[in-house]
Every structure is written in C-alpha cells, then in structure tokens.
N, C-alpha and C positions, 0 to 999 in steps of 0.2 A: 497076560500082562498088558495094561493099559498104555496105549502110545498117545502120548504129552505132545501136541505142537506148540512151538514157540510163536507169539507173535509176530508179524501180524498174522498169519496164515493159521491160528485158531480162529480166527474173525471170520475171515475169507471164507476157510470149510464149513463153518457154520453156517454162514450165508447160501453159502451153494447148498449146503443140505436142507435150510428152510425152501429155499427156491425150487429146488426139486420136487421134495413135498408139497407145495401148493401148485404146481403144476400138475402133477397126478391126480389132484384134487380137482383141479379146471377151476383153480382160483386165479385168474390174473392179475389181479388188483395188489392182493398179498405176496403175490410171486413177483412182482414187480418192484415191491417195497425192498422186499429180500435181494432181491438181485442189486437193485440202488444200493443198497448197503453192503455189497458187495464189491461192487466198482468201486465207491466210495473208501472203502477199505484197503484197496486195491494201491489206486490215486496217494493212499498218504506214505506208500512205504516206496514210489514209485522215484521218489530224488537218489534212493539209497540202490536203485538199481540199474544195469545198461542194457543193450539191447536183446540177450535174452529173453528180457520180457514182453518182447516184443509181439508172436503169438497168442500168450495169455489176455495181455492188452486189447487185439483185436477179435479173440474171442466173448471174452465178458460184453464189452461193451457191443457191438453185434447184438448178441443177446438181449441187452436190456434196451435195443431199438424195436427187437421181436416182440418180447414179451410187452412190453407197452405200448405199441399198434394194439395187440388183441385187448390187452387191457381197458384200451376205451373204449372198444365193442363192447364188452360189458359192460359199461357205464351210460345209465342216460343223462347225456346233458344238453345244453343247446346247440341245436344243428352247425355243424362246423368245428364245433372244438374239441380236440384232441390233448388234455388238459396231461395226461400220465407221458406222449410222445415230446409234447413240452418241456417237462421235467425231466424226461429221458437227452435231450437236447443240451438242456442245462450241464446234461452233470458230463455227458461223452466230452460236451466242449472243454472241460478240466483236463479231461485226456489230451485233448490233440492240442494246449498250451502245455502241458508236461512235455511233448514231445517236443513241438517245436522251439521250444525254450531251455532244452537239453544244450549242457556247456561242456560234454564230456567230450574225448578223444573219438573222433569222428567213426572211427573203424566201430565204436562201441557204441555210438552212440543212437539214442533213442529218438534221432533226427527221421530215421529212416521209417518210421512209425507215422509221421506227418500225413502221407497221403494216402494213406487206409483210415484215418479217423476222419479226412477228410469226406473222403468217399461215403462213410455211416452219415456226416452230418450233412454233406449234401442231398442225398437220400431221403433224408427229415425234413430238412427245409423246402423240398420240393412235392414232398406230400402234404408239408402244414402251407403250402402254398407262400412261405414266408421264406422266395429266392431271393428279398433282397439282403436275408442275413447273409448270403454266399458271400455278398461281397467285403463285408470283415473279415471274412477267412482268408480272402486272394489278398486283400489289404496286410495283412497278418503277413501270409507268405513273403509276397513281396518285400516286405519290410528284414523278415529274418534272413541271416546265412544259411543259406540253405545250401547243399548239395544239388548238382544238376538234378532235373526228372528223370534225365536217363539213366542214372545211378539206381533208381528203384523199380522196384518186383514191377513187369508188364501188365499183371491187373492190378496195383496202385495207378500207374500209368493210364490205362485204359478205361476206369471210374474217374478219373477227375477228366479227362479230356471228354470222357461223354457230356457229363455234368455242365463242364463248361460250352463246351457250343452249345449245348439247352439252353445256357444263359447267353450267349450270345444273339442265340436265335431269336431269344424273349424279346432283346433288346434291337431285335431285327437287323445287326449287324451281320447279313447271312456271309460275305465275304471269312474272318474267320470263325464262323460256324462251321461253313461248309472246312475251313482248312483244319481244326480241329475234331469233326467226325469224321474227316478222312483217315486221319493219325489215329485213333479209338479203330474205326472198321479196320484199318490195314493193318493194328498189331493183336488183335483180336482173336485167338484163337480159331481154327477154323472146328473144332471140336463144341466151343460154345454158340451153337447158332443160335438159340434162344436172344443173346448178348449181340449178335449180331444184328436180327433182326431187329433190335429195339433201338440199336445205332442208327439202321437203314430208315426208320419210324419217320426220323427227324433227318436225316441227312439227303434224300430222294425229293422231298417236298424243295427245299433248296436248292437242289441242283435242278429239279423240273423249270420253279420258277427264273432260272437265270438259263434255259434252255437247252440244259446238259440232260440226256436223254439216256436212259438207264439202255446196259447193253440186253440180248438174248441169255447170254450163259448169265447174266445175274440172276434175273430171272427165273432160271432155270434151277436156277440153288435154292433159291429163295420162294418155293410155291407161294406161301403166305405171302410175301409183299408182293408178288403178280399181283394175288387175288386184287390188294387193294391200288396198287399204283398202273398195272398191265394197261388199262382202259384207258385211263388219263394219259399215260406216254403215248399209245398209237395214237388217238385224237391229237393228241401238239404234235406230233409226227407227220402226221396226214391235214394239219389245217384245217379237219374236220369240227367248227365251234359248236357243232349241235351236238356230235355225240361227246364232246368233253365234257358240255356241263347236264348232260345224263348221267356218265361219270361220276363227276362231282355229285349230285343228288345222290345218286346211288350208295355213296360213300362218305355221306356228308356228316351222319351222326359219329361214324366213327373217327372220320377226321375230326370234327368238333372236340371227341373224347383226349384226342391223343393231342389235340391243342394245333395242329397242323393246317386247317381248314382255311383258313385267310391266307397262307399262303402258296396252296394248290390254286386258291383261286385266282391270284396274280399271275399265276401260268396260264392265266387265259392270252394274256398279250402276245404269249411265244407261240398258241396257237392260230390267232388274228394273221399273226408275220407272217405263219404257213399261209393261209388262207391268200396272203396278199399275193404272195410270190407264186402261188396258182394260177391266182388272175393275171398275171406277168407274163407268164408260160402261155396259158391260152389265148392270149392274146397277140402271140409270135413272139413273145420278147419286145415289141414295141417301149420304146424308152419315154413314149409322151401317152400316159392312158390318163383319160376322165373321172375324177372324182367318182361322179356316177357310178362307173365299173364296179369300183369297190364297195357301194354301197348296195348294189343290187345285189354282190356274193354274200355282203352279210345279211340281207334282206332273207334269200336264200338258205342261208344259216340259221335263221331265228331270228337273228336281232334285226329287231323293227325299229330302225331311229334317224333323223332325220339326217342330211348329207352334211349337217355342221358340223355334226359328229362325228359322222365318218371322215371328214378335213381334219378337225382333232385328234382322232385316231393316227392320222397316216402321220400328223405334224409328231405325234410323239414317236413313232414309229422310228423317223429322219431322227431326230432328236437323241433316243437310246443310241441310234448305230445302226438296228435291226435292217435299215432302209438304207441305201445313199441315193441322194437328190435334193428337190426343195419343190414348194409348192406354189402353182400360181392360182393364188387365191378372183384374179380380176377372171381368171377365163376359165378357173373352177377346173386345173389339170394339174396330173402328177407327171412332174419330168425326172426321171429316172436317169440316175450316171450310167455312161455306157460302159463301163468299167466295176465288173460285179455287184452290181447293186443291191444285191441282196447277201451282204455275208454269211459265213457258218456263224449258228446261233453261238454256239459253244466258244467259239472268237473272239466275238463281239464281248458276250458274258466275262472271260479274261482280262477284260483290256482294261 
C-alpha cells in the first residue's frame, strides 16, 4: 500500500531523497541544488509552525552550509569565490528572520532558534571573509524582543560569544574580546576541547598582549596551545626580548593563519617592561638609572637602536602604567617612584 504525504512534506522528502542521491554520487553541485530546495521548502510552511521545528530547522540548514563548502571545491572559478556558500548564506538568512521574527507565545516560540542560525551564518561569514555582514545580524538582534541569551541552549550561547569576540578582536577592541572569550571558554564544555582550543586561538594572544600570562595547569590541559603560545609566555615572563621574537618567528606563519600574529607581536612591550624591571633589580632597585642602562639591555637583547628610542620606549612605558616615574630628558635619566614602580602587569592591563 502506497503512503501519500501531504504537503508540504511530499516536497521536503523529495528533496532529501534527490540530496541523498547526489551525495552518493559525489555530486555536490546537484546535492546542493536539492538541498536548497529543500530548506526552501522548509521556510514556506515554517509561519504555520512553533518551536518543535526547531531541530529540523537546525538540521537542514547546517547541511546545506556543508554541502556548499564542498560544492565550490568542485567548481572552478576565480580564486576567492565561494559562489554556492553565498547562496547557501542567502537562503539560511530566511531562516534566522523566520525565527526571529516569530510573534508566537513565547514558551513556543521559534525565537529560541535565533542563535543557532546565527552561529551557521556567522560561520559563513567568517569563512567568505564577509564579517562585516555579522553586523546586520547584531543590528537585527538588537533591534528584536528577544529573550535573555541566557534562556538558550549553552552551545547557542557559546558559538555566538566565540564569534563575537572574533569580531571584536577584528575590530581590535580586545577589552570585550577578551570578556566575551572568557564567557565561551568558561561555559564550554570540558568534554569539547577541540571548541576549546579554538576559543584559546584567540583569547591567549589578548590576554598575552595586555600582560595576563596563561597559568601551568592551562597549559598542561591544553598540549597544543603550549606548543604554540608555551615560548612566547616564558619570554614576556622572563624579559627575555630575544627569545620571544624567536618565538614569534617560529610561529609566525601559523599565527599569521589563525589571524593572531599582530597581536602576539604587541606583547612584545610586556616583554620590554620585563626587561626594564631586570635592569631595576640589578641595579639595587636604584630609583634614578640612566637612560643608557636600558639601552645597553636592549642592545643585549637584539635590538640595536639608538638611545632616542629607548627614551621613547620608557616614555611609553610611564605612559601605559607598566612604569611609575617620569623622565629627565636634560640629563638623559629614569627617576623611578619609590613606591612600587613597577606594577603587576595583569593590574595595570585592568585598570
């Protein structure tokens, strides 16, 4: 006996059955079409339903971010364009205005769908390298009744706060970068460390730069981020400037990869501070040392440059906070406050 489905859901299994079929095949061009027409199909019966469908929803469209990644590996076209991940982009975004444009009874409603379709198009947008559409979705949000965040699932939660201090990072506001990868790393499963480490990616570079120094048990969790951040923190630990930017070299292309690399290298200044407050120390804590001093530790260190810049150095030094005192520029000396002149970096970076 033949089983009848009623629309729309003869559409739908249709779809899924073409898509399946040209997936077996390792068609993804065609399985991509099929799937499009499937979400699409999806999308028009989606006013007439509440939050039930909320799974299916995040299933399909998922999918047809998958299958249209691989789909433009089969296509050649001009370097850089992802012309099917576009279109995939297009249509998920029908999704996440279905959701957050939901006017139903809240307990039911399709609101709660919001920051999972999010989390797909942020995903795309940060692969087509086009994060400044994120910002019409925050704009979006913003603008809707929304339900707290903390009303929804921990990994809706957890994908949009990564996402977002990626963007904030971009935007080099590391302040809440840093406060938004903390929120992502600390509700984070400790079962996903994959998800973890890719929070630590971005969140470690920011806290190096502002002088916050990763502990041992992190560390110790995390082998992979040792490998790449271990070096760097002991050198800003030790005021050691020659071996950080060995370091850095070392690690430069895949900082570069991961987009982090400009701001590892701004943690050079928190290694400098070390350096300075060496020269402090060995010098008895003397609170009036010569310009000089410090230019012959960075001499020592590599860097070969002339003592105006190391006056520069120390003025910005005073400047951040890293230092307390001021400089006499007529007789070429650093007069240091007697009164902890050198604060905790991690202090200073707070304030």
């Amino acid at each position: 006996m033949a089983i009848t489905l009623e629309a729309p859901w003869n559409e739908i299994v249709t779809q899924h059955i073409k898509t399946v079929i040209y997936l077996d095949t390792g068609d993804y061009v065609k399985a991509f079409e099929a799937q499009k027409d499937l979400v699409q199909a999806f999308q028009r019966t989606m006013p007439t339903m509440t939050r039930w469908c909320l799974p299916v929803l995040y299933t399909i469209n998922n999918e047809l971010r998958m299958i249209a990644s691989i789909a433009d590996d089969q296509i050649i076209t001009e370097e850089g364009q992802r012309k099917k991940l576009e279109d995939a982009a297009n249509v998920i975004s029908k999704s996440f205005t279905y959701c957050i444009t939901d006017r139903g009874l809240l307990n039911t409603s399709k609101k709660f769908g919001t920051y999972c379709m999010i989390g797909i198009l942020f995903r795309i947008y940060f692969k087509l390298k086009q994060q400044n559409l994120c910002k019409n979705i925050l704009r979006a949000v913003k603008a809707a009744d929304m339900p707290p965040l903390e009303q929804f699932p921990k990994s809706d939660r957890v994908t949009f706060r990564y996402y977002l201090g990626r963007l904030y990072f971009l935007e080099e506001d590391y302040v809440k970068a840093e406060t938004e990868l903390d929120l992502a790393f600390k509700e984070c499963t400790n079962l996903n460390r994959r998800n973890k480490e890719l929070i630590l990616q971005i969140l470690l570079p920011v806290k190096l730069m502002r002088g916050i120094l990763p502990t041992k048990q992190l560390f110790a969790r995390f082998p992979k981020v040792r490998q790449i951040y271990g070096d760097l923190a002991n050198a800003i630990k030790a005021g050691n400037v020659k071996a950080f930017n060995v370091a850095l070299a070392h690690s430069e292309a895949l900082l570069i990869r991961q987009g982090t690399y400009f701001a590892i290298e701004k943690a050079e200044s928190i290694a400098i501070r070390q350096l300075f407050r060496k020269v402090f120390i060995i010098l008895g804590c003397n609170t009036r040392i010569p310009i000089q001093k410090f230019n012959d530790a960075l001499d020592f260190e590599g860097l070969k440059i002339e003592i105006e810049e190391a006056e520069w150095m120390l003025a910005n030094m005073i400047f951040k906070g890293y230092m307390r005192g001021y400089l006499s520029h007529e007789k070429m000396f650093v007069v240091l406050s007697k009164d902890n002149p050198f604060p905790p970096v991690a202090q200073v970076a707070q304030s």
